[in-house]
N, C-alpha and C positions, 0 to 999 in steps of 0.2 A: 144751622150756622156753625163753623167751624169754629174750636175752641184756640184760644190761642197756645202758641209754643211755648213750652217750660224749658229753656235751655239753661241748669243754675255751673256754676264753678264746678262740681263734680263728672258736669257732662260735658264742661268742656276740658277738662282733665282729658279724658275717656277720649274726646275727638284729638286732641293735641297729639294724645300717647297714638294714634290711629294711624296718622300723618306724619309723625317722626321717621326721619330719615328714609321715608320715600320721595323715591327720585322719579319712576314714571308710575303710575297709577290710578285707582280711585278709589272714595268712599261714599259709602252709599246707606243712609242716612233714614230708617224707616221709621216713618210717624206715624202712631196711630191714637187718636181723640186727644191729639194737640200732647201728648208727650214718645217722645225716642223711646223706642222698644227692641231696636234692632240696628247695630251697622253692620254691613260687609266689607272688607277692604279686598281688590284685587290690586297685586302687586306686580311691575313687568320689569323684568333684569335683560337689559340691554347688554349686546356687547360687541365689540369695536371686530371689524374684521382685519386682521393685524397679517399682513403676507411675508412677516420680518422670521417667520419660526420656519425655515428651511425649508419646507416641508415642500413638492410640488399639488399644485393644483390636481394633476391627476392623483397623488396620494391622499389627501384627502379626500377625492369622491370615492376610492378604495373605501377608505376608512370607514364616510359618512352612510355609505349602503351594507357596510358589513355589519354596523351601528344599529341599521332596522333594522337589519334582518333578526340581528340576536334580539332585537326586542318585540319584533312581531312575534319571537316565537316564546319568550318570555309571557307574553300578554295570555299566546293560545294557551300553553300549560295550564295559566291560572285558572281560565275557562272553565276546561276540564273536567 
């Protein structure tokens, strides 16, 4: 039989502080023999695609592939 959850003030501290000022997200919450052993938060940073900053459309995909490129080769190096 499953024990019941112990959630006291100090764990909901803990989850408050978790959830503060995330805007997309989640927390994830691990029980184990009916008390919290574990959260994870994953956090996601949206952002607005804003076509006000001059720039044209073909320069940005200039940009955005010169972008990989130095970071695929960034990754290989580490490899290595």
């Amino acid at each position: 039989m499953a024990k019941p959850l112990k959630v006291d003030e100090v764990w909901m501290d803990r989850i408050a502080g978790q959830l503060n000022d995330m805007e997309f997200g989640s927390l994830h919450i691990v029980v184990h023999e009916g008390q919290i052993v574990q959260m994870e938060r994953t956090e996601r940073k949206r952002f607005e695609n804003t076509s006000s900053s001059g720039v044209s459309k073909s320069g940005n995909a200039a940009r955005s592939s010169s972008a990989r490129s130095s970071l695929r080769g960034s990754n290989a190096s580490a490899k290595g």
